[in-house]
Legacy VTK file of the C-alpha trace (Angstrom):
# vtk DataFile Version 3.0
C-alpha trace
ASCII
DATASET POLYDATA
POINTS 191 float
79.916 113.063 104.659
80.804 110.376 101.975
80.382 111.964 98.139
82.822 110.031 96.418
83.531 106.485 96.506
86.250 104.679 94.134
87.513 100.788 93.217
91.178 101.017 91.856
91.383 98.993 88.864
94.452 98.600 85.961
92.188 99.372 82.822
90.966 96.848 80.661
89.282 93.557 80.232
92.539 91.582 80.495
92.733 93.222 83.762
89.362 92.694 85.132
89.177 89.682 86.955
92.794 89.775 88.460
93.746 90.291 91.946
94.252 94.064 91.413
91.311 95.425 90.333
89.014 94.121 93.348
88.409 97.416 94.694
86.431 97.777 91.484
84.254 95.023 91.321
82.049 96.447 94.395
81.891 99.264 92.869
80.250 97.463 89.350
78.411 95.806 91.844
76.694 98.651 93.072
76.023 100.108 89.282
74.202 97.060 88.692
71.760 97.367 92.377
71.652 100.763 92.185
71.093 101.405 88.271
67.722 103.132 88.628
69.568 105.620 91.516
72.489 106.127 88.739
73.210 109.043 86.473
76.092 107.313 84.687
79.077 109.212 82.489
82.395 109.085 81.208
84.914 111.382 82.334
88.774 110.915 81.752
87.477 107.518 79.859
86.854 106.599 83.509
83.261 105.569 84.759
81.023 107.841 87.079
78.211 107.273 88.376
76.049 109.663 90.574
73.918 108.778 93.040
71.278 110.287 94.542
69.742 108.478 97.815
67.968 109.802 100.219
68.883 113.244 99.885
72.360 112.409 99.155
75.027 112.609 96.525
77.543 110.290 96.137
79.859 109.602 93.174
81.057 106.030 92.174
83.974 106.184 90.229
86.644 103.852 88.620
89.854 105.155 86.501
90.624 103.710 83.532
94.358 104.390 84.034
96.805 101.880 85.639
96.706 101.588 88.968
100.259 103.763 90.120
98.332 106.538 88.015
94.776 106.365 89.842
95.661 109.300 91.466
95.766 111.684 88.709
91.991 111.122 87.820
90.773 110.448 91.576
92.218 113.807 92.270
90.687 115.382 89.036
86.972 114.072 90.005
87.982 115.630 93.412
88.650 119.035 92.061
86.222 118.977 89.581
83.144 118.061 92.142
84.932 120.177 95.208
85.062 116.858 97.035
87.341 116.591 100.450
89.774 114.240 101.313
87.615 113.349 104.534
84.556 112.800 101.943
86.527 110.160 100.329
86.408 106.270 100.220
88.965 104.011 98.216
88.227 100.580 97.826
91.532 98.411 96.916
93.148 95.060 97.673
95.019 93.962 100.191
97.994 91.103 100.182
97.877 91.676 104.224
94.271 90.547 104.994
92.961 86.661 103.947
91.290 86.290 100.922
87.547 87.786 101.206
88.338 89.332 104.526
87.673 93.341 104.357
88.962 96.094 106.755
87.758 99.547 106.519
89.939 102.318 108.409
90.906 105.882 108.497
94.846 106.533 107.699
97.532 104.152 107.742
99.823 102.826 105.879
100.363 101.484 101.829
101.478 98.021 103.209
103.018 98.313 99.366
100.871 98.907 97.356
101.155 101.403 94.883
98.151 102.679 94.671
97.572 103.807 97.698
101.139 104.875 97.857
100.806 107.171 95.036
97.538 108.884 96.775
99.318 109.013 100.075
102.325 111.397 98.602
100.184 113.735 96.228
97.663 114.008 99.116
100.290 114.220 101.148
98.906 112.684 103.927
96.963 109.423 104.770
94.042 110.844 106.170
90.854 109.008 104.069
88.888 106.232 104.015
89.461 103.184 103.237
88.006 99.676 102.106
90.645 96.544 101.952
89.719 93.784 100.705
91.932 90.267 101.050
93.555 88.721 98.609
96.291 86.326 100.434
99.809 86.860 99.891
101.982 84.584 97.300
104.850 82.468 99.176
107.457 84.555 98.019
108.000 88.322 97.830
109.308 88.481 93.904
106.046 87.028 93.140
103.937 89.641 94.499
103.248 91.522 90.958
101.992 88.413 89.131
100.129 87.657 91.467
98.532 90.746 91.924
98.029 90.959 88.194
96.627 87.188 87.377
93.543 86.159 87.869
91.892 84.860 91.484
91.457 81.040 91.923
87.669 79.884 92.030
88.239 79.240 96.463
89.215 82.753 96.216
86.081 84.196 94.476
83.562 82.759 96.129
85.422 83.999 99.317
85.769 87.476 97.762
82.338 87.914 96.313
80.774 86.339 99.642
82.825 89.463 101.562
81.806 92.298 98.784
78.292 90.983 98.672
77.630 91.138 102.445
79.759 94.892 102.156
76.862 95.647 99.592
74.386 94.860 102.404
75.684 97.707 104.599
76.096 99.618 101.999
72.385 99.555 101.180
72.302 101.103 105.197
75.326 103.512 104.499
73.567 105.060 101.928
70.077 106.104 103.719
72.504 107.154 106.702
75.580 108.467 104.743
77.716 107.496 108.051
80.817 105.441 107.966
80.486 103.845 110.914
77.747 101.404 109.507
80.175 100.465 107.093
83.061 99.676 109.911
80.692 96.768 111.417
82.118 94.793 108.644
85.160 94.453 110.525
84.083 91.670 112.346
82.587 89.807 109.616
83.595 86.671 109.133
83.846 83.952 106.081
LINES 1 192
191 0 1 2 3 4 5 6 7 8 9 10 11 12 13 14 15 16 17 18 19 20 21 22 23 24 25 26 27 28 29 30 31 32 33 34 35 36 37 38 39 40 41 42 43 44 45 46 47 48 49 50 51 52 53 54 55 56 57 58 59 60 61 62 63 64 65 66 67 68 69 70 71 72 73 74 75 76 77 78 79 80 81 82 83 84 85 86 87 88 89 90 91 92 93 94 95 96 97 98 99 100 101 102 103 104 105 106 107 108 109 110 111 112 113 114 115 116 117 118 119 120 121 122 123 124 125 126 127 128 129 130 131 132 133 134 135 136 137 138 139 140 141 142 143 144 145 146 147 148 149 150 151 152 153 154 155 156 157 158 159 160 161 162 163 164 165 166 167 168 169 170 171 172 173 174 175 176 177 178 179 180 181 182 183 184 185 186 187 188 189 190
């Protein structure tokens, strides 16, 4: 069962609209559709939100530490709430996956980014949930962190919000159900 869900960000509003911290935007999103549902807090000057729908609980959370340091706070909400790995869902980007497209999976691996490395070795294992959302790739490799770290072109937003929008949809499902698998059907989405 789902109780905690969290967008990796890099904190701050020069940070906000970049490539990087996609994973959070859903997660605003959701604070915004689902205020009435929300008990909101700050905790580690992080937001969290709780939820509770339909007889469940489930946490929305995003650090306000930089994004190779998520970990430490993700795993501090985890303690704090006695929340599983298996009851876990990180939403991030992904330089793998075209713009707006989103691929939720169990396992595997960083594809580089940092992250999700970072959980990966204090977990020590790969074994959570996962939400990865496209952003494109740059044509070269040394370009990778400003591009991760500048802001997405206007193609690339509508593309992006189009994919996190329709995500939102399921999510309104996910929640009643509290079942990943509703979730996965976004798989095959297409933009």
């Amino acid at each position: 069962m789902i109780k905690l869900i969290v967008g990796l960000s890099n904190p701050g509003i020069k940070y906000l609209f970049t490539r990087h911290n996609i994973g959070s935007w859903y997660i605003y999103k959701l604070i915004n559709i689902y205020s009435k549902y929300l008990n909101k807090k700050y905790i580690f000057n992080s937001f969290l939100g709780k939820i509770s729908y339909s007889n469940n609980i489930i946490y929305l959370f995003i650090p306000n530490i930089y994004m190779n340091y998520n970990y430490k706070y993700i795993i501090n909400i985890m303690n704090i709430y006695d929340i599983k790995i298996n009851d876990l869902i990180i939403l991030h980007d992904d330089l793998d996956l075209f713009p707006g497209k989103i691929k939720i999976q169990k396992n595997g691996y960083h594809g580089g980014h940092n992250g999700i490395k970072y959980l990966i070795l204090k977990f020590k294992n790969n074994n959570f949930n996962r939400i990865r959302i496209g952003i494109g790739r740059p044509n070269s490799k040394n370009k990778i962190l400003k591009f991760v770290l500048n802001n997405i072109t206007k193609n690339e937003k509508f593309l992006i919000n189009t994919s996190i929008n329709n995500l939102i949809n399921y999510t309104k499902i996910f929640f009643k159900k509290n079942d990943i698998n509703v979730l996965k059907k976004i798989n095959n989405f297409k933009i």
